[in-house]
N, C-alpha and C positions, 0 to 999 in steps of 0.2 A: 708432383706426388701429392697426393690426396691427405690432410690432417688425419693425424690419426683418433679416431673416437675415443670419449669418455669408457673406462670399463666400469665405470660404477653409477648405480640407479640416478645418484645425487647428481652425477657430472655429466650424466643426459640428458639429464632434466634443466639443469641450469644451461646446456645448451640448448638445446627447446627451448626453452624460454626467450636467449639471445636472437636467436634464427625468427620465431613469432616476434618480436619487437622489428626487427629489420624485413618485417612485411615477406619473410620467406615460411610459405604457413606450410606448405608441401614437406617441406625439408624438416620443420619445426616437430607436426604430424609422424615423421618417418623418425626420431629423438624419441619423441615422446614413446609411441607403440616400442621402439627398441628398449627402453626403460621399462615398460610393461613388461615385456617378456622377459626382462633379465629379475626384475622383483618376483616375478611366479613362478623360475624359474626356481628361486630361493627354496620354495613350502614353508617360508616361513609368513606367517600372515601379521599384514600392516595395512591395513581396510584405511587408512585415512590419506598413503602414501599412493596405496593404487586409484582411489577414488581420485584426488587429485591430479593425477596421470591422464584419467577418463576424462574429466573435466576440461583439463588443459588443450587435448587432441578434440575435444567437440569443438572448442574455439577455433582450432585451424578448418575444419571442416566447416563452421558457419562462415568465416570469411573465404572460402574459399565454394561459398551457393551448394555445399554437400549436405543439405538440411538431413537429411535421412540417417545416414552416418551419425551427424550432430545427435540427432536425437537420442539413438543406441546408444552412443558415447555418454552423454549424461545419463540417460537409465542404468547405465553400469555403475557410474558416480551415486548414484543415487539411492544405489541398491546396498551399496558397503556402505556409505555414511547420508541415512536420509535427512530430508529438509537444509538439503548444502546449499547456500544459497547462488554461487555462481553456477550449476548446472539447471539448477530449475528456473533461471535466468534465459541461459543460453539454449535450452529446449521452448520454454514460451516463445524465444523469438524465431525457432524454427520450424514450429507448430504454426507461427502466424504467417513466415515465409509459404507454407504448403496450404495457408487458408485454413486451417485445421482451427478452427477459430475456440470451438469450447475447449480446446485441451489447451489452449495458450491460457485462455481465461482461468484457467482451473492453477495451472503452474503462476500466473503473476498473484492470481489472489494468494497461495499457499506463500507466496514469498513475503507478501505484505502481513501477512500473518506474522511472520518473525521479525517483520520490521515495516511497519506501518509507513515510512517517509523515503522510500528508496521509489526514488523517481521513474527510473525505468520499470517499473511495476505498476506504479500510478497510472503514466503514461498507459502503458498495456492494456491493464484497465479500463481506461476512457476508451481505447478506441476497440478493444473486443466487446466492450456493450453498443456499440455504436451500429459493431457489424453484427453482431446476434441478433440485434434489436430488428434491423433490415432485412436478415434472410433468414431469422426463424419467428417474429413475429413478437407481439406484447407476453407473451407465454414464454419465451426465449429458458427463462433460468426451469423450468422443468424438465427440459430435455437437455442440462447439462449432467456430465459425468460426475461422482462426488467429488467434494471438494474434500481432501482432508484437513483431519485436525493437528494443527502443530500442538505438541508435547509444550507445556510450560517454562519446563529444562532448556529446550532448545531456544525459546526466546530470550529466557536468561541466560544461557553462554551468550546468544548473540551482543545483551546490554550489558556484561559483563565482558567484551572484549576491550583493548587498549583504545585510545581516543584515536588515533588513527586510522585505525580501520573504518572508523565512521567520517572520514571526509568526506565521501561520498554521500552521504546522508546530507549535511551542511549544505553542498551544493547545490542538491536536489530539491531543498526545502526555498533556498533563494531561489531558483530556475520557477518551481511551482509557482511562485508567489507574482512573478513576472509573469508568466503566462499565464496565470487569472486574471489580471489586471487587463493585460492587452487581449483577452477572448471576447471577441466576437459573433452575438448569437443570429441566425437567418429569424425568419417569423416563422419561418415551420421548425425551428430548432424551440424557439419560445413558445410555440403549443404545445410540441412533444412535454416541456418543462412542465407544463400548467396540467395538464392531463398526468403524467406521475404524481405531481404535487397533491391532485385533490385525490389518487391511489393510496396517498400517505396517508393522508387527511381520515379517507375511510378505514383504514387499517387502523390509524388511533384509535377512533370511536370504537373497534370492535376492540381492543384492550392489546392487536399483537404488535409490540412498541419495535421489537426488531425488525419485522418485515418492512414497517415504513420506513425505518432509519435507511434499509437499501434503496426503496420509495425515494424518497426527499434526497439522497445520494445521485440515483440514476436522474434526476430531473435539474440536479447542479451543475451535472453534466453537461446539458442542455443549455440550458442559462443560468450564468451564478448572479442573478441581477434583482429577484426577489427576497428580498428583504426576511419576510413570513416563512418562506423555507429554509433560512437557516433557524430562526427561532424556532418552528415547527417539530426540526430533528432535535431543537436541546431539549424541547419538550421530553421525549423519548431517551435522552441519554437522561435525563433527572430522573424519569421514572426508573430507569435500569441501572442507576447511584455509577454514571459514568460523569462524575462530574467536572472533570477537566476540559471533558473531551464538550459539555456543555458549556463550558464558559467561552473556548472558541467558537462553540455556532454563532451565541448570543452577540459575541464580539463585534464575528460577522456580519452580523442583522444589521448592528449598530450602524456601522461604519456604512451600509446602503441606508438607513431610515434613522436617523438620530434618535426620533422620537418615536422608535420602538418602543410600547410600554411593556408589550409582555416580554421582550428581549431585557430588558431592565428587568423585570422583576423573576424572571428564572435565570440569569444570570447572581442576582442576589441572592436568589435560594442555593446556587451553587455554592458560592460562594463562604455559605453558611453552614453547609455542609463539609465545607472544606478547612472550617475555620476561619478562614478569611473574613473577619468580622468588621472591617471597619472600609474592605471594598464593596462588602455586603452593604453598610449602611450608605456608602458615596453613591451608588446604587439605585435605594432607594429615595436617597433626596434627591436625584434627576429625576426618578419616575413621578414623585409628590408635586414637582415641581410644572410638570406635567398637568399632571392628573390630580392635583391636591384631596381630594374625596376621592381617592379608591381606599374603597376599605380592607382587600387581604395586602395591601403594601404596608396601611398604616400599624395593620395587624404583624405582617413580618417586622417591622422595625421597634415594634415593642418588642419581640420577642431577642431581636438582635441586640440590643441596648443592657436587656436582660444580663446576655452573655459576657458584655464588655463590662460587667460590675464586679 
């Protein structure tokens, strides 16, 4: 004789859930949709309970190769609570299943949006510029779909959840850090590099500082092995007073060329902007030490010394 089912939303759902962990995604799917129809069933509306429902049954249908299904599934998730972050996960990766390459791109950028270090996004990232780049050409981000704007709200519940939730993040940032180190660039991966870079280079000079930061972005892609491209983008996070987000490029630089001078000295301008006035100064006496006659170092270090009085 057959178990008898859960009669209530919560006891289907937590069976759903048991069934997907024990790799029964079919049975999991048939939980879940029966949860669905017994909460609609209600009229009473709980948009966060059924979005989570939709979310839940997309996951049985991506593991189970139903990318199409998947997809509907999150857009219904998406529709009662936008910017969720595990459907617009679970549709990028069945956009990229179907080769549907700009709507993956579109969904892992919008996810990064609400969380900058969630690896499977990154990842997505890398490799949907890689495929655009190949089958639609250097022009590629024109003929993408819009990207939306995440609400500021929704990034902050995200940084305002418990620390747990963000385990995933933790791991993601250690995994990254390893596969930068061990990546591997071809000579045709280091020209594509070099050919973005000087893209960058000329977008500086015309004054549009964001369009290169995606410049010098897609060319790190390529190779994270020049030194000038990471300094290059702090350049452009100093002018647009992203200064954290400068002091890792600088770092970066560093750590490939020691004697980065202008990675030293807009790291110290960071720095300085940040308060941080005495890493500002350690800063400047590696680049002095360098360069002893550069004159806006010796000029930033009067003014830093200033501060520390």
């Amino acid at each position: 004789m057959a178990p008898k089912l859960p009669d209530s939303v919560e006891g289907l759902r937590a069976a759903g859930n048991q069934s997907f962990r024990s790799g029964q995604y079919a049975e999991a799917s048939a939980l879940y949709g029966r949860a669905l129809r017994l909460l609609q069933a209600r009229g009473s509306s709980d948009p966060e309970e059924e979005s989570i429902l939709y979310s839940n049954r997309a996951a049985c249908h991506l593991k189970d190769g139903n990318c199409t299904d998947c997809i509907k599934d999150c857009t219904s998730a998406l529709t009662l609570v936008p910017f969720s972050m595990k459907p617009l996960l679970r549709r990028a990766s069945a956009f990229e299943a179907l080769e549907r390459y700009p709507q993956a791109y579109v969904d892992y950028k919008t996810v990064l949006q609400i969380d900058s270090s969630v690896m499977a996004a990154l990842e997505g990232v890398n490799r949907m510029t890689r495929a655009l780049m190949d089958s639609l050409g250097p022009e590629w981000r024109l003929k993408l779909p819009a990207i939306p704007v995440v609400p500021v709200s929704v990034q902050k519940k995200w940084n305002a959840l418990p620390s747990e939730n963000h385990r995933e993040t933790a791991k993601s940032k250690s995994k990254e850090t390893t596969a930068t180190k061990n990546r591997v660039s071809s000579a045709g991966d280091v020209e594509k590099a070099r050919v973005l870079k000087e893209e960058g280079n000329e977008l500086v000079k015309k004054g549009n500082h964001k369009k290169a930061i995606e410049k010098y972005s897609e060319s790190l892609l390529f190779s994270n092995l020049e030194s000038a491209t990471y300094s290059n983008r702090a350049l452009c996070h100093l002018v647009l007073k992203q200064y954290k987000e400068a002091v890792k490029d600088c770092t970066a630089a560093l750590k490939l060329d020691g004697k980065n001078v202008k990675a030293f000295y807009r790291r110290a301008q960071a720095y300085k902007a940040l308060k941080d006035y005495k890493s500002s100064l350690s800063d400047l006496s590696s680049l002095l030490q360098i360069e002893p006659k550069n004159g806006p170092a010796q000029k930033l270090q009067r003014e830093v010394k200033q501060n520390l009085k």
